[in-house]
VOBA-1610 file (N, C-alpha, C; in pm, whole numbers, padded with zeros to 5 digits, always signed):
BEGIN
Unk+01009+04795+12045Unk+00966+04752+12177Unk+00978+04599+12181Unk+01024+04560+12260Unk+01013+04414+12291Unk+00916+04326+12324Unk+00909+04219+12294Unk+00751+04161+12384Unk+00739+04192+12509Unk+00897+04147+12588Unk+00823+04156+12756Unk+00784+04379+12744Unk+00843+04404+12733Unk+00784+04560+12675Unk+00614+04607+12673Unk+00618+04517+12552Unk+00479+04497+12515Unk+00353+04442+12607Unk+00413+04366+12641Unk+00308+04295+12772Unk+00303+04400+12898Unk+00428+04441+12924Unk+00394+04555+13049Unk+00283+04656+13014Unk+00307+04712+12868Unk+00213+04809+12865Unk+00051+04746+12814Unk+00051+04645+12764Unk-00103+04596+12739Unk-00123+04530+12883Unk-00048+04531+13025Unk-00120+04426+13123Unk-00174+04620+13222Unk-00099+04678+13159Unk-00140+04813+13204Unk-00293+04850+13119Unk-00329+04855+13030Unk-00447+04855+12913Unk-00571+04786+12983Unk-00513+04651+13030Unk-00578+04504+13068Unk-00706+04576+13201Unk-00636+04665+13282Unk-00671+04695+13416Unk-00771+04814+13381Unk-00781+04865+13261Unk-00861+04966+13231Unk-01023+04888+13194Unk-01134+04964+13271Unk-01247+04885+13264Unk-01369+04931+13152Unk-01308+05059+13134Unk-01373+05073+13022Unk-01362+05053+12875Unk-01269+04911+12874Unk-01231+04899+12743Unk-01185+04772+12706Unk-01243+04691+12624Unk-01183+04564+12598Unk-01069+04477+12680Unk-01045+04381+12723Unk-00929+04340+12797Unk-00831+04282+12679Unk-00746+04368+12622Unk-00636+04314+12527Unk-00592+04182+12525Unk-00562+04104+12422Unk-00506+03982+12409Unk-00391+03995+12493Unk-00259+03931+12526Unk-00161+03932+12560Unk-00066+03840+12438Unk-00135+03803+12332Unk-00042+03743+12184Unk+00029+03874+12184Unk+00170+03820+12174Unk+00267+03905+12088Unk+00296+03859+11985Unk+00244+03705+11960Unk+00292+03677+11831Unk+00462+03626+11847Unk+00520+03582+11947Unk+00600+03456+11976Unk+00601+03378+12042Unk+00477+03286+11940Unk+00437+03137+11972Unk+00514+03034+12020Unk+00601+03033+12108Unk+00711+02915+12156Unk+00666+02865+12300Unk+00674+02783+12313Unk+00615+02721+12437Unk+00769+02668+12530Unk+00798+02750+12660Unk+00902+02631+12752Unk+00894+02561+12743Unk+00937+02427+12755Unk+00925+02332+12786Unk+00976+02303+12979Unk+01055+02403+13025Unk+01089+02406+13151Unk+01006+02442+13246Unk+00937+02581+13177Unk+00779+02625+13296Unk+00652+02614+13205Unk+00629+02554+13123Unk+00515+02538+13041Unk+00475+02698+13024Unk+00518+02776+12986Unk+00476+02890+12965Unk+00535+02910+12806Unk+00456+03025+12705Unk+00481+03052+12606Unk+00564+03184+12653Unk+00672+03164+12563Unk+00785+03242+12586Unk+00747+03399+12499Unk+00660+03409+12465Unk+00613+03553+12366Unk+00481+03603+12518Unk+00383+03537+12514Unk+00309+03602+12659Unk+00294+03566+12766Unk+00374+03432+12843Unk+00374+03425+12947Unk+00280+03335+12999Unk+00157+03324+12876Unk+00064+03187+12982Unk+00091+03088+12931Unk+00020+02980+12976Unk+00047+02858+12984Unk-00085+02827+12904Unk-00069+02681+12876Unk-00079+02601+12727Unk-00301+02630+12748Unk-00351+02645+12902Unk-00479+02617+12947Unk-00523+02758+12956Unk-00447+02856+12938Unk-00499+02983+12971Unk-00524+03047+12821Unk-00430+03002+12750Unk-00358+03029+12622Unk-00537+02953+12504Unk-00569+02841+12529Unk-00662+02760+12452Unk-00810+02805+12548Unk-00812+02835+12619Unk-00958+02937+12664Unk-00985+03072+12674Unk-00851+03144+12627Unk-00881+03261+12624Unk-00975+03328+12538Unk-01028+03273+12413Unk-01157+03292+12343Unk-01274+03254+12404Unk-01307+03213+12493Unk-01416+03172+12536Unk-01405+03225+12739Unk-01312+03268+12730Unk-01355+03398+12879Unk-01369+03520+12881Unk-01460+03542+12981Unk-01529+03692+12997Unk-01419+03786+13055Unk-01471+03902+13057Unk-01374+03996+13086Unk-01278+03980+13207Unk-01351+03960+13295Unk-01298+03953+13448Unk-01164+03830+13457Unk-01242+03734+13380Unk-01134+03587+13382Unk-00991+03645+13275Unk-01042+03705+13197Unk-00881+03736+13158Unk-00842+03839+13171Unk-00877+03934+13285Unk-00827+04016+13379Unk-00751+03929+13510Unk-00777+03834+13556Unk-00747+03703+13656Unk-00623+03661+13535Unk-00613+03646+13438Unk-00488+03578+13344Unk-00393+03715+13313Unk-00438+03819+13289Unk-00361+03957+13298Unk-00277+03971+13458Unk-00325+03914+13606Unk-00256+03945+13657Unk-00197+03824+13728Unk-00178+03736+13660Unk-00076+03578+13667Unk+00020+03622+13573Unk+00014+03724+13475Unk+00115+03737+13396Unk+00210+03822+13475Unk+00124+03895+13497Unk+00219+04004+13583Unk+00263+03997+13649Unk+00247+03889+13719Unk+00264+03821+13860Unk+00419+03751+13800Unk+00394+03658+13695Unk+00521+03599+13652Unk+00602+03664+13584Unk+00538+03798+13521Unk+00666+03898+13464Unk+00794+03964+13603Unk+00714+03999+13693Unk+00791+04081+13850Unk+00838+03960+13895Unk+00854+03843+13880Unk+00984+03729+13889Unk+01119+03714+13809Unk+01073+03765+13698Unk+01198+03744+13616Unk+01291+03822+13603Unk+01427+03786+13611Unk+01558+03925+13644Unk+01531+03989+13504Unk+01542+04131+13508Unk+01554+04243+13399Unk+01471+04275+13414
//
């Protein structure tokens, strides 16, 4: 499975309320330099360094900015 793969089905996981809101690390740490986004999950450098310290809902709000920027990209 691929990361962007991977992210479709954990931003699907993400929306489920009875259950932890999954990381979105795939574990390829590379950062754009063109859209400031990490090229393995999609957030950016501020979403990416508070995601340990937000509650469920807020990275349910970062689960669907991802998704939001995944349904932009061709493929």
């Amino acid at each position: 499975m691929s990361p962007t793969e991977t992210l479709h089905a954990l931003a699907e996981l993400a929306q489920d309320r009875q259950h932890p809101v999954p990381s979105p690390c795939v574990s390829v740490c590379r950062m754009d330099p063109r859209s400031g986004l990490c090229l393995g999950c999609w957030r950016d450098i501020d979403e990416i360094i508070s995601w340990g310290r937000m509650d469920e809902d807020g990275k349910r709000v970062v689960w669907q900015a991802i998704s939001e920027r995944l349904s932009t990209q061709p493929g």
